[in-house]
TORZAFI-971450 format. One record per residue (C-alpha): residue number from 1; x, y, z. Coordinates in steps of 0.25 Angstrom, whole numbers, plus 5000, padded with zeros to 4 digits. Example, Ala and Ser with C-alpha at 12.3 -4.5 7.8 and 13.67 -1.06 7.14 Angstrom:
PT  resi    px    py    pz
PT     1  5049  4982  5031
PT     2  5055  4996  5029
//
This chain:
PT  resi    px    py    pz
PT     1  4914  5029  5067
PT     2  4928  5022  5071
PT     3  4940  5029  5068
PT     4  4950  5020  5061
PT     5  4963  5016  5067
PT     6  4974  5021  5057
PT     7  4990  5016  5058
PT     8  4997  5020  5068
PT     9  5011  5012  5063
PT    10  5010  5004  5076
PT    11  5010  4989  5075
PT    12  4998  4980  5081
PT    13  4999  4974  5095
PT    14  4994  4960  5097
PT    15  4981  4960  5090
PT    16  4973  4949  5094
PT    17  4971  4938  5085
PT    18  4959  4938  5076
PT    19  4964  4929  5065
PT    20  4971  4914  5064
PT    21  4974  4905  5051
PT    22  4976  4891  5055
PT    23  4987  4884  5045
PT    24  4979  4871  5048
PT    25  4987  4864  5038
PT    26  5002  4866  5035
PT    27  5000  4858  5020
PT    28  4995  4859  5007
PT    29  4990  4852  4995
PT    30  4997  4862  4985
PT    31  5009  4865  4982
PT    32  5009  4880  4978
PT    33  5019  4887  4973
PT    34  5021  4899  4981
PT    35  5014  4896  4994
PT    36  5017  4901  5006
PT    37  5016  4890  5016
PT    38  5024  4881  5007
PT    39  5014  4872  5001
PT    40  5007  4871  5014
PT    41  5018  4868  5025
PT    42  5024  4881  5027
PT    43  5038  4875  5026
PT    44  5036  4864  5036
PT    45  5030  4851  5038
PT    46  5015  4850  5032
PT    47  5006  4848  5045
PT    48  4991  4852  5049
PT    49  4987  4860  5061
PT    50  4982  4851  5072
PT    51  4968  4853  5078
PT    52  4975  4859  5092
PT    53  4982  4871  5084
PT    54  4970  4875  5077
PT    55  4961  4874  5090
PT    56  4972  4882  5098
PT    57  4971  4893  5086
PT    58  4956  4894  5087
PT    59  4956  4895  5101
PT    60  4969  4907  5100
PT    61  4959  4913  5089
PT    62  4948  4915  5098
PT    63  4954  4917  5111
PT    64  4954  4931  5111
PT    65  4942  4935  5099
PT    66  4931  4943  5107
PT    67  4915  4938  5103
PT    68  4913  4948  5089
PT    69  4926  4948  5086
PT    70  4931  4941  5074
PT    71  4942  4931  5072
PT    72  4948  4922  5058
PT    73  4951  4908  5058
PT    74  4959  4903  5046
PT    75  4964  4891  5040
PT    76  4975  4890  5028
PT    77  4988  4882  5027
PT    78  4994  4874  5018
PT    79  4981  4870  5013
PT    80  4971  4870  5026
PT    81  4960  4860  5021
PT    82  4971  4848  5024
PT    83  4969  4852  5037
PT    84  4950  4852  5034
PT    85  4948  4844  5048
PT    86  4956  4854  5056
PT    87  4950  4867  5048
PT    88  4934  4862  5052
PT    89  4937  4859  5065
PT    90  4946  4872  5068
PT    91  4934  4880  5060
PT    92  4924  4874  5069
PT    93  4929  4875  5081
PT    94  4934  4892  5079
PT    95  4918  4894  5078
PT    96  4915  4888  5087
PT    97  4923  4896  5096
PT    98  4920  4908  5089
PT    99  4905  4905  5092
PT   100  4908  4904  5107
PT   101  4914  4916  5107
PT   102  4906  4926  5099
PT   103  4918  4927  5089
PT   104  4916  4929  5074
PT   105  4927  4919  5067
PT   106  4930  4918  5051
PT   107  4935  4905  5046
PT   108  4945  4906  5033
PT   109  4954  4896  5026
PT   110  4964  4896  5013
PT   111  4965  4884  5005
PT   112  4969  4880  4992
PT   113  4956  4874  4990
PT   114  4962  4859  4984
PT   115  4956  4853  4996
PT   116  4941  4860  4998
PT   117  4930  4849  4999
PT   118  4916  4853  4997
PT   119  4912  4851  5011
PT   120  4921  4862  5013
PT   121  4912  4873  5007
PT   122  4902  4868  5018
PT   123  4913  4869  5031
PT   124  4918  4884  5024
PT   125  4902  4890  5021
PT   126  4899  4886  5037
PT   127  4910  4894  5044
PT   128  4911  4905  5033
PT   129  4925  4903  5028
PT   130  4933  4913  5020
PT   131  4939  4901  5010
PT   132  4953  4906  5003
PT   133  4954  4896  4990
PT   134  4970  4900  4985
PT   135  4970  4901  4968
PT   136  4980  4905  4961
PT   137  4972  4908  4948
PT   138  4963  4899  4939
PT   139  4967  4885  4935
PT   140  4981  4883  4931
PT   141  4985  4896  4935
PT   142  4982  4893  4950
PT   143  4989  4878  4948
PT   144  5001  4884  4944
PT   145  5003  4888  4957
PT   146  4993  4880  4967
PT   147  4996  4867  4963
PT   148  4995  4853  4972
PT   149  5007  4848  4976
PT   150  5009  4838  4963
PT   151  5008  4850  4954
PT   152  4993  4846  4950
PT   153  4984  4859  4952
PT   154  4975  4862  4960
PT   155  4966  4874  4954
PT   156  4955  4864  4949
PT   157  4952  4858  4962
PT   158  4951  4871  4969
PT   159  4942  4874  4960
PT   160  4934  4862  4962
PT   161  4936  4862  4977
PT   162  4930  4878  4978
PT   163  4918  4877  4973
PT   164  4910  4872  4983
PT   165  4916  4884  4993
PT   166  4913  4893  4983
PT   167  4898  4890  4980
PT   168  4895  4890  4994
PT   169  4902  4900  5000
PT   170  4892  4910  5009
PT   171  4900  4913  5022
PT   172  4911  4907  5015
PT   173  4919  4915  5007
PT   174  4928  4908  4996
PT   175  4940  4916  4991
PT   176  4951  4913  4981
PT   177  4965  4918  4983
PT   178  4976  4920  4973
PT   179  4989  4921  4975
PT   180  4994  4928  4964
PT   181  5010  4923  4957
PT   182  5017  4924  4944
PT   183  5008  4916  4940
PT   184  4993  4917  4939
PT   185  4993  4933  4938
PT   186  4980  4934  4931
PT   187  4971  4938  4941
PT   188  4960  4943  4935
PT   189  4957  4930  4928
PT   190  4960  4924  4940
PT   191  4950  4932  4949
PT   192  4938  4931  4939
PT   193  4939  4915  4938
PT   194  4938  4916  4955
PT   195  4928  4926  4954
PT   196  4919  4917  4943
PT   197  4922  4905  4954
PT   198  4915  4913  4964
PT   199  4925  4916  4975
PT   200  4920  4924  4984
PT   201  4934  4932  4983
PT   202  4949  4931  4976
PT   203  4960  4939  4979
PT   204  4975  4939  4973
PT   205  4988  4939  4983
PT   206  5001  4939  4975
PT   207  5012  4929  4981
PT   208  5022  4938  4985
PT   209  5029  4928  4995
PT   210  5032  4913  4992
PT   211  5040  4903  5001
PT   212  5046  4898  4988
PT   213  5048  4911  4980
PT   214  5039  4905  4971
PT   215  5026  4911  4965
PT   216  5032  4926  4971
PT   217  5025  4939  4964
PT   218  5036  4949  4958
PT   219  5035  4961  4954
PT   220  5031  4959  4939
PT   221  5019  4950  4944
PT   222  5016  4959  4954
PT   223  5014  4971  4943
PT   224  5005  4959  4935
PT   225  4995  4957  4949
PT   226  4995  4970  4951
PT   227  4988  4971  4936
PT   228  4980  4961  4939
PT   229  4973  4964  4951
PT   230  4970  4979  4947
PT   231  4964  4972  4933
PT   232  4955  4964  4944
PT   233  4953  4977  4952
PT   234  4949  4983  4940
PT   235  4938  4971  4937
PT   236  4935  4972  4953
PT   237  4931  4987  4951
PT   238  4922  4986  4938
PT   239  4916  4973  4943
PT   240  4911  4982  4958
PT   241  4907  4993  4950
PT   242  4899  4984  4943
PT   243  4892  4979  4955
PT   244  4899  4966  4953
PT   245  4908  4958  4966
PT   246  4922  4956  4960
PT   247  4928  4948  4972
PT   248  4944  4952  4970
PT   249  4948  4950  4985
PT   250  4960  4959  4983
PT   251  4953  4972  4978
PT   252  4939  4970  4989
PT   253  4949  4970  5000
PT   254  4957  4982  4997
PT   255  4946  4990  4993
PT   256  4938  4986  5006
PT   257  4952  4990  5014
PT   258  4952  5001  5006
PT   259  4937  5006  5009
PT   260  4939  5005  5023
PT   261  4950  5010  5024
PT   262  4959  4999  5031
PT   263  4973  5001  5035
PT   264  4982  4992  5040
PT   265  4997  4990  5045
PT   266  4998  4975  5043
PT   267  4991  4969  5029
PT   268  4985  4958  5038
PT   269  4982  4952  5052
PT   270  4995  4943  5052
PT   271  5001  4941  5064
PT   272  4991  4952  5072
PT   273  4978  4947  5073
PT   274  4980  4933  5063
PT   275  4989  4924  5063
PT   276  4991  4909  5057
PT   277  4993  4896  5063
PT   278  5002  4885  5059
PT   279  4997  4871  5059
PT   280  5007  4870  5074
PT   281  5000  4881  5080
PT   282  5010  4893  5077
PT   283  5005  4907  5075
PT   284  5010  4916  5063
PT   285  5008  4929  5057
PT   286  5000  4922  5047
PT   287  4996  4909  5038
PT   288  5008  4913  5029
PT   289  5017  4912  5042
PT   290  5016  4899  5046
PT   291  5028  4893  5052
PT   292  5034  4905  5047
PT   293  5045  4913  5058
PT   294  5043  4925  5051
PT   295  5028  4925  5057
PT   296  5026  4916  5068
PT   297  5018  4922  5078
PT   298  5018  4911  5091
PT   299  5009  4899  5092
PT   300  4996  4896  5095
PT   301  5000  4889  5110
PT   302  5010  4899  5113
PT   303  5002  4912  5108
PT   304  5006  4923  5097
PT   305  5021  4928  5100
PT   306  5017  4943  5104
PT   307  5029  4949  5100
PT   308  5032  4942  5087
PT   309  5017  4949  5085
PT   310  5021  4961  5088
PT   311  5033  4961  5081
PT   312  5026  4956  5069
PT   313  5016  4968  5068
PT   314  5026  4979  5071
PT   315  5035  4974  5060
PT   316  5023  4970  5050
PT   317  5016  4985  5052
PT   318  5017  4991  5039
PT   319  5021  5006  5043
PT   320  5034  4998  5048
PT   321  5037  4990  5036
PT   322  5044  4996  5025
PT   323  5042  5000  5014
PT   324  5026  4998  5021
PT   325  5027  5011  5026
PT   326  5029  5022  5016
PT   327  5020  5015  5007
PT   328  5005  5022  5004
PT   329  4998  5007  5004
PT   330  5003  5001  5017
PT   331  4990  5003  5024
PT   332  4984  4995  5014
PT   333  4994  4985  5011
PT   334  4998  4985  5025
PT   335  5015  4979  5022
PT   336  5009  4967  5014
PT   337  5008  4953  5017
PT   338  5018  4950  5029
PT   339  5021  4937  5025
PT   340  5025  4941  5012
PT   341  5033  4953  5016
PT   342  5040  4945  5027
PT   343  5044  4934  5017
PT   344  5047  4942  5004
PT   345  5045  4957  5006
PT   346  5036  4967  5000
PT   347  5036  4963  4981
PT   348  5022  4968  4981
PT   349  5021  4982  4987
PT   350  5020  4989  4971
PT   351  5009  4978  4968
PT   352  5002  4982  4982
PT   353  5002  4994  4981
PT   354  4997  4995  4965
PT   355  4986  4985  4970
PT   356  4981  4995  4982
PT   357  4982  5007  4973
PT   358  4972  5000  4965
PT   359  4961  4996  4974
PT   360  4963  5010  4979
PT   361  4959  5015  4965
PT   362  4948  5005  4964
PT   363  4942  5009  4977
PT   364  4941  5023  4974
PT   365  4936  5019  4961
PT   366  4925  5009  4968
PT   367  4922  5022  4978
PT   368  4917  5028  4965
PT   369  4910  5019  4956
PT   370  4903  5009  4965
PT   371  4903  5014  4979
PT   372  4895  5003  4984
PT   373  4905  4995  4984
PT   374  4909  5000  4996
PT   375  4895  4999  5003
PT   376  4885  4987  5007
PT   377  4891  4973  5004
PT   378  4898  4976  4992
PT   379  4912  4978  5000
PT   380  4920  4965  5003
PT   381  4919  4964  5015
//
């Protein structure tokens, strides 16, 4: 048995790259309220990613990845299916070089789902894509704040437009993401109607950081998530025990940590072994940093900037973050999103830490009444 690797408090060193998200179009269909990337063009000029960019980023993808090892290729934007030409023709030619190689490679991609043609189901089933579909909640709720740019919503096509994925999905996966504001807090009603749709899995993020201020969680709605998600906990626990799958993204994926006993320094691979791509060729921490100088990272001609790197994961540790480091969930919470945290601070760390608490309850419970949970297939993997 291997012995795991705890904290040391030391920051990584230039991890070698394992995961890229391709902004393969700087534009978008939608004018949401609260969105990071400022309806698409991240505070620039709308623009699509050229067919040179995305090459050189497959090719920096694979340079290094060894035959067995496993690397991500991801695409998002603005809305990434204005750019549908471009995302096949990237798709197609990372496998084939992952195929030359011996390399495994995972294809993903985020989309507001207005602009998903039938024929697309077919292209995401062949290369297994993890689809992300963003909804904000069920019919009007969602178009209060995911509206086309003329104010006209867009939940009913979504709808429309998914079903196609959604009945065909085998090596696909089909998930729906909520962004969770002021304004659509019931989530249990929320998660049932996604789970009647059949998503394969639906998970809640609160907005915590808005270029426009808009849309931002407080404290007060904060206290009402937190109520939420324990009453969907609470309806994930009996439905288990009762044998049934309850997909509540949120919940599987803490509990999963939690059973294997993961424990991280940084919440996520961002700017260590992922980064994004901006339509130009930029590197950044992330897809939420594009064109942004809080995370640039270097270029895709030039390479990444080791020492912003390094700089980045010594100060984004979370044993040298305050107040990260007295705190008892730091090791599951790992600082919090560092995008947020860099743009707006730390508003949800009583709602994170009520949430963990929680699942950590849950899962002893779950220990108890239905231990094979956490044996066979029945654990999300």
């Amino acid at each position: 048995m291997t012995a795991k690797t705890f904290i040391d408090g030391q920051p990584l060193s230039q991890p070698p790259l394992k995961a890229l998200s391709l902004a393969v179009a700087q534009k978008c269909n939608l004018g949401c309220t609260y969105c990071y990337a400022q309806e698409g063009s991240f505070g620039g000029f709308a623009k699509n990613m050229s067919w040179e960019v995305a090459k050189a980023a497959v090719e920096r993808l694979l340079e290094e990845a060894q035959p067995e090892e496993r690397v991500n290729l991801s695409f998002l934007g603005g809305e990434p299916l204005v750019n549908r030409q471009l995302i096949h023709a990237t798709t197609q030619l990372a496998f084939d070089l992952s195929q030359k190689k011996g390399v495994k490679i995972g294809f993903s991609i985020t989309t507001n789902g207005t602009l998903l043609e039938p024929e697309d189901a077919d292209f995401f089933e062949r290369y297994g894509f993890a689809v992300t579909v963003s909804l904000d909640g069920v019919g009007e709720v969602h178009d209060r704040t995911r509206s086309f740019k003329s104010g006209k919503g867009s939940y009913e096509r979504v709808i429309a437009n998914i079903k196609p994925l959604l009945s065909q999905q085998r090596q696909m996966q089909v998930s729906a993401r909520v962004t969770v504001t002021p304004k659509n807090l019931y989530l249990r009603e929320t998660l049932e109607h996604f789970i009647g749709l059949g998503f394969h899995s639906i998970g809640f993020s609160p907005m915590l950081s808005s270029p426009t201020g808009r849309e931002q969680m407080e404290t007060e709605a904060l206290q009402v998530m937190l109520a939420q998600m324990i009453d969907c906990g609470q309806e994930f626990e009996r439905q288990t025990v009762a044998g049934n799958r309850y997909p509540f993204a949120n919940i599987t994926s803490a509990i999963q940590q939690i059973h294997r006993g993961t424990h991280r320094p940084y919440p996520c691979g961002a700017g260590a072994g992922y980064m994004g791509v901006s339509a130009e060729g930029n590197l950044s921490a992330c897809h939420r940093f594009v064109d942004d100088e809080a995370g640039f990272m270097g270029s895709l001609k030039n390479g990444i900037d080791r020492e912003k790197q390094d700089r980045w994961l010594a100060e984004r540790q979370v044993d040298r973050q305050e107040p990260c480091n007295s705190c008892w969930a730091r090791y599951l919470c790992s600082g919090g999103c560092h995008y947020e945290v860099i743009h707006r601070g730390r508003p949800a760390c009583d709602y994170i830490r009520g949430w963990l608490h929680f699942c950590l309850q849950t899962y002893v419970s779950l220990l108890e009444k239905s231990p094979d949970y956490f044996t066979g297939d029945r654990i999300p993997i």
